[in-house]
N, C-alpha and C positions, 0 to 999 in steps of 0.2 A: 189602080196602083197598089201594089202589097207593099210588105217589111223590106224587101228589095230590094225596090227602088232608089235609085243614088241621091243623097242629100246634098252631096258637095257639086254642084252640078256649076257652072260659069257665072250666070245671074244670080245663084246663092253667093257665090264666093263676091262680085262686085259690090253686092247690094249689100251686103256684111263689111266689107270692109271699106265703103263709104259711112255707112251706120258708125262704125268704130271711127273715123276721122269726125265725124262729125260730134258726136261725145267727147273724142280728144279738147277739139277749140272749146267745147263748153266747159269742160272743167280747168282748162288752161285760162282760162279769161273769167269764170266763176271764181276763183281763188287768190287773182289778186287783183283784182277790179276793185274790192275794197278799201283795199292799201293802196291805188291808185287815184282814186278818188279822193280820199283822206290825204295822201302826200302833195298831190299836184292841183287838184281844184278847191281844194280847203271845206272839202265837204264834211257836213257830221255824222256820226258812226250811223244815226236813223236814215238820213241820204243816202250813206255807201251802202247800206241795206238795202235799203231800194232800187239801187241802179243793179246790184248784183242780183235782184230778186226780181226787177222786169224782165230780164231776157226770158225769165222762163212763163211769164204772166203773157208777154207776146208768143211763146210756144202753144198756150193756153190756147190760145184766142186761134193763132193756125189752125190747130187741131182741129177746134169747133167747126172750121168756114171751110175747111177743105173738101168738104165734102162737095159742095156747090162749084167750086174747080177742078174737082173732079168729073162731074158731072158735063159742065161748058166746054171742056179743051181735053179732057182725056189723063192717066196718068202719067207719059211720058212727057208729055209736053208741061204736067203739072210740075213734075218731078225738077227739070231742067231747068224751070223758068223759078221754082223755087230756090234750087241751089244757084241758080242766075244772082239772085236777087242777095242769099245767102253772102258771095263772094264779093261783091259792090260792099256790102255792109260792113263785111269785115274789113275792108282797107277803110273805113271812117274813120277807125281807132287813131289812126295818126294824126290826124286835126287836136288839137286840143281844145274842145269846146267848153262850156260852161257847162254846170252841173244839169240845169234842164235840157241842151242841149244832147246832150250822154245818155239822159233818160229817155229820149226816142229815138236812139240813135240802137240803144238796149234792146226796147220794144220789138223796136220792127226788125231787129236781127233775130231776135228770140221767134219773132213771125214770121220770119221765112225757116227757120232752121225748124218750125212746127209743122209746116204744110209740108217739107221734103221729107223730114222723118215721115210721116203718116203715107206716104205716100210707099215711103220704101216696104213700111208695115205693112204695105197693104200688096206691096210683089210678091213680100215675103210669103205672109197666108195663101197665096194664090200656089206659088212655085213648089210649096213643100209637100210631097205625098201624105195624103190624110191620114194613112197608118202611120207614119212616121212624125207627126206634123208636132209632138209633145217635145218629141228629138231634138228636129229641128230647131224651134222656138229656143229650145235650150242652149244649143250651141247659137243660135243667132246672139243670142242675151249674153251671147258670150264674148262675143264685140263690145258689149258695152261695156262689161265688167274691164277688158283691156284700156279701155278709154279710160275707167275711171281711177285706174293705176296709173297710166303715161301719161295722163294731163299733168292732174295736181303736180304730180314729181316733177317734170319740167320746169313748170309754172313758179314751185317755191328755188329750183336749182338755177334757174335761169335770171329770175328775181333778184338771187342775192350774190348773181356771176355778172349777169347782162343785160339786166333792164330792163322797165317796159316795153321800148319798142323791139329789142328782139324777141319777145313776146307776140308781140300786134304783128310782126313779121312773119312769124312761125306759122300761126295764126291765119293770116294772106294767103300764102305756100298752100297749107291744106286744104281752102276752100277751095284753090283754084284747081287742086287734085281728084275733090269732091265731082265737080264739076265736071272734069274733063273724063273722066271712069262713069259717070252718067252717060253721058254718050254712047259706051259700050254695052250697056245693058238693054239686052232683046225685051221688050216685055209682051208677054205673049199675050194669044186672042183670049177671050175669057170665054170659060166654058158654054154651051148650049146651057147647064142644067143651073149658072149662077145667073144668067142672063134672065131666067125664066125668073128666079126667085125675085130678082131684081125688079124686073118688071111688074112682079104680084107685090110687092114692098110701092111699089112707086102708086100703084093702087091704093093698099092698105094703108100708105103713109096721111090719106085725107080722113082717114077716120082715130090715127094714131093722135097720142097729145103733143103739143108742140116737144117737149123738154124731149121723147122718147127719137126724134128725128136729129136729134146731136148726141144722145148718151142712150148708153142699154140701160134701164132700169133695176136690173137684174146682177146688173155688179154694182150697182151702189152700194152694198152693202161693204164689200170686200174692200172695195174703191176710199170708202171714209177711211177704213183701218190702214189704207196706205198712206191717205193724207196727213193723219195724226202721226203716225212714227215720223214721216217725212219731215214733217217740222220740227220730230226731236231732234233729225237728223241734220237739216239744215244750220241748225247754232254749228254744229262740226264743219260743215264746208264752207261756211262762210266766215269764219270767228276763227279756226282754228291758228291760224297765223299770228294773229293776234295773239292769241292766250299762249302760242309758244315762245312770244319776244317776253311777254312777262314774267315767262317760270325758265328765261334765259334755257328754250330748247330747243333755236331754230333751226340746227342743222340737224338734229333727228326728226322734226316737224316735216324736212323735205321729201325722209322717206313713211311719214306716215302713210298715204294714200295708200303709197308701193303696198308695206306691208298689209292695208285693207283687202285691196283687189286680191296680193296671193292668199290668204283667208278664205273669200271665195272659189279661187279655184282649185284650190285644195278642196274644198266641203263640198261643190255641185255636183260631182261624179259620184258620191256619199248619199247627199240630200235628195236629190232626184228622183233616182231609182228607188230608195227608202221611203217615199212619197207615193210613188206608181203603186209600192206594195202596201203599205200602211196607213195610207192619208195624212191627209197635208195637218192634222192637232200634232203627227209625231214630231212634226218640224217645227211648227209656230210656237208651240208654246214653252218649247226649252228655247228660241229665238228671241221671244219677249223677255226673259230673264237673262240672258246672255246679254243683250241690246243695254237691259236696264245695270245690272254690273260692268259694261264697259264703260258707260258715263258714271257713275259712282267712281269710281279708280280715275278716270278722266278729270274730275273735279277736284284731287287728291293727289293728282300727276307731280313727280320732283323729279325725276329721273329719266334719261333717255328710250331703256328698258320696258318702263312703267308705261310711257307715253305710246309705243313701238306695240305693247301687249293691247293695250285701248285700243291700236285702230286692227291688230287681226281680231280680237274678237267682236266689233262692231262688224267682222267683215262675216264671223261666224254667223250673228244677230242678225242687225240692218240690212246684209245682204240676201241671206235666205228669206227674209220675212218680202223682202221686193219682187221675189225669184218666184215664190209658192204662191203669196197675190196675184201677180200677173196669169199663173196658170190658172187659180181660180176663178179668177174673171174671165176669161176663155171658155173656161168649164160649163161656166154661170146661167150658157145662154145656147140658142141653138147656131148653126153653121150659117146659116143666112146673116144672123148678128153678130157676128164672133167680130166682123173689123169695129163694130159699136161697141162690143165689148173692152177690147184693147184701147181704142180710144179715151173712154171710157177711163180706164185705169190710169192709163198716162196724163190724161186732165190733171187728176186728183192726186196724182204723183208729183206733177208738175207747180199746181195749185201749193202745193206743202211746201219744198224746196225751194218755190219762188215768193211767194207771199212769206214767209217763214220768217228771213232776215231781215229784211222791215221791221216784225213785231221785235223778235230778237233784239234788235238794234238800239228799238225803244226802251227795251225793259234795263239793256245794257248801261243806261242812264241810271237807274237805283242800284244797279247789283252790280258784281262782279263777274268773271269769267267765269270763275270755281266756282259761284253759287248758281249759273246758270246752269253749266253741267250738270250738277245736285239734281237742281229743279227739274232737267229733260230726264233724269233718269227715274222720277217718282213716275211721269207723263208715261213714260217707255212700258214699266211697270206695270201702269193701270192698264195699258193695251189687254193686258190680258183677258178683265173684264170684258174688255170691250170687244173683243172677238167674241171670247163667249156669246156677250147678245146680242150682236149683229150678225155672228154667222155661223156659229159652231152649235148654236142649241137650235137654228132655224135647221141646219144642215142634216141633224141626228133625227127631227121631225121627218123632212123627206123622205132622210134614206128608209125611217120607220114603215 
């Protein structure tokens, strides 16, 4: 395969814009699952934390075990039977159960929405020409980005139009759309030459340590530094609704998301390529201080404007720093690992944004919203340290 070869090929375009419906329901039901919980089951803020923060704790856990159904039944049938299970789950919402009841109801939605994502991850690396495969990845991530503008947005417009259940309804619709575009997607034979490597891994896997046969080792590094921002970033997606009824902003709060996502897509055409020629320090670490001044002014928020400039430059920050991670853990490892790699990243991406608002929730107990902000933007800040020695003074070693 050379430069090309066509990336927008039918199973790129399906599997992308499943990927993007599937992100949509997450941030549609990540955004006001809190407020649902709190209004209707009389849960407390540490609760609606947690039920907001298991769905991705059962992504978690997808991730890990997928690998072992992939193995038994193949991807296509993983794929479907995932998104199967995905859509059963989502029509639960309409029950009204009890707060423990909601929290496995969370779980195991978050757990099939992890085995079908990693699955489509795993079409995706297959189907994209290896010269082009940086491209690719980039415009696939580009799904998600859309996802994480048309959720929230709905989510808060629909909240304060139409309800919960047109919500849980919306929600419904999409899985069953998931689902049904599953179908269509050819997933082809797997090559001779991954087959082979596969089969020397399936060898090598008895002399490998346990931990290395669920995560690549080799993006751990990159992978913490995603987990730490991610939980600065989590008080925002989960909270945010909140702290806009009390600084009386909630009709600008609906297009915060909005203006997050256009942020990114404004800066990836920028970032990318800027990245390919310069390395990924020229992006990270004006992204750390970007990240860390958007929560500073977020803690400080009075104004529609003010609120509106917080989430495009978090989309400046927090999005490029997700964007240039996930390349770098790709990077991290060789082609036989590369889906351990990704994995890998998404754990500890997932691990942050979902364990996040729980602790959040907690601390929400002594403090305020504004002094939570404060506090994520010192956190954001110190990132930079913390690349430095995790990965950018290892990095300059190598390349030496």
């Amino acid at each position: 395969m050379n430069e090309h070869t066509p990336l927008w090929t039918k199973n790129f375009i399906l599997v992308s814009t499943i990927n993007l419906q599937l992100v949509l329901i997450f941030y549609l039901l990540v955004v006001v699952i809190v407020g649902y919980a709190v209004a209707e089951l009389s849960a407390t803020t540490a609760q609606a934390g947690l039920i907001s923060g298991l769905f991705i704790a059962g992504t978690l856990f997808g991730r890990l075990l997928v690998g072992q159904f992939l193995e038994r039944f193949g991807r296509k049938a993983t794929m479907v039977a995932g998104l199967t299970g995905f859509l059963i789950f989502s029509g639960l919402y309409f029950i009204k159960f009890d707060v423990s009841m909601l929290l496995a109801v969370r779980f195991t939605h978050g757990f099939m929405m992890g085995i079908a994502s990693s699955v489509l991850g795993t079409i995706i690396a297959q189907i994209l020409p290896a010269a082009r495969r940086g491209e690719g990845i980039g415009y696939y991530s580009m799904s998600s980005t859309l996802g994480t503008a048309i959720g929230p947005f709905l989510a808060i417009w629909m909240m304060l139009h139409m309800g919960y259940n047109a919500i849980f309804t919306l929600s419904a619709i999409i899985a069953v759309s998931c689902l049904a575009i599953s179908l269509l997607i050819t997933v082809p034979n797997m090559p001779q030459t991954i087959k082979t490597i596969e089969e020397s891994n399936a060898v090598l896997q008895q002399k490998q340590s346990f931990l290395s046969r669920f995560i690549e080792l080799k993006a751990l590094p990159i992978s913490m530094i995603m987990l730490y921002t991610s939980i600065c970033y989590s008080g925002v997606l989960s909270f945010i609704n909140f702290y806009a009824k009390e600084i009386n902003l909630v009709q600008a709060a609906s297009f915060f998301f909005l203006m997050y996502a256009i942020a990114i897509l404004i800066s990836r055409p920028i970032t990318g390529p800027l990245m390919d020629r310069k390395g990924a320090n020229i992006i990270m670490y004006p992204a750390f201080m970007i990240m860390g001044t958007a929560l500073v002014l977020l803690s400080m928020a009075n104004s529609a404007w003010m609120l509106l400039l917080c989430a495009a430059l978090l989309g400046f920050g927090y999005g490029n720093i997700q964007s240039v991670c996930q390349t770098l853990a790709v990077k991290s490892t060789s082609l036989e690992r590369m889906g351990f790699a990704t994995s890998t990243f998404f754990i500890f991406l997932d691990a942050g944004l979902g364990f996040g608002p729980y602790f959040i929730g907690k601390l929400l107990d002594y403090i305020g919203y504004s002094e939570l902000y404060l506090y994520s933007a010192y956190a954001a800040f110190s990132c930079i340290a913390l690349y430095y020695v995790l990965h950018d003074r290892h990095s300059a070693v190598t390349t030496a």
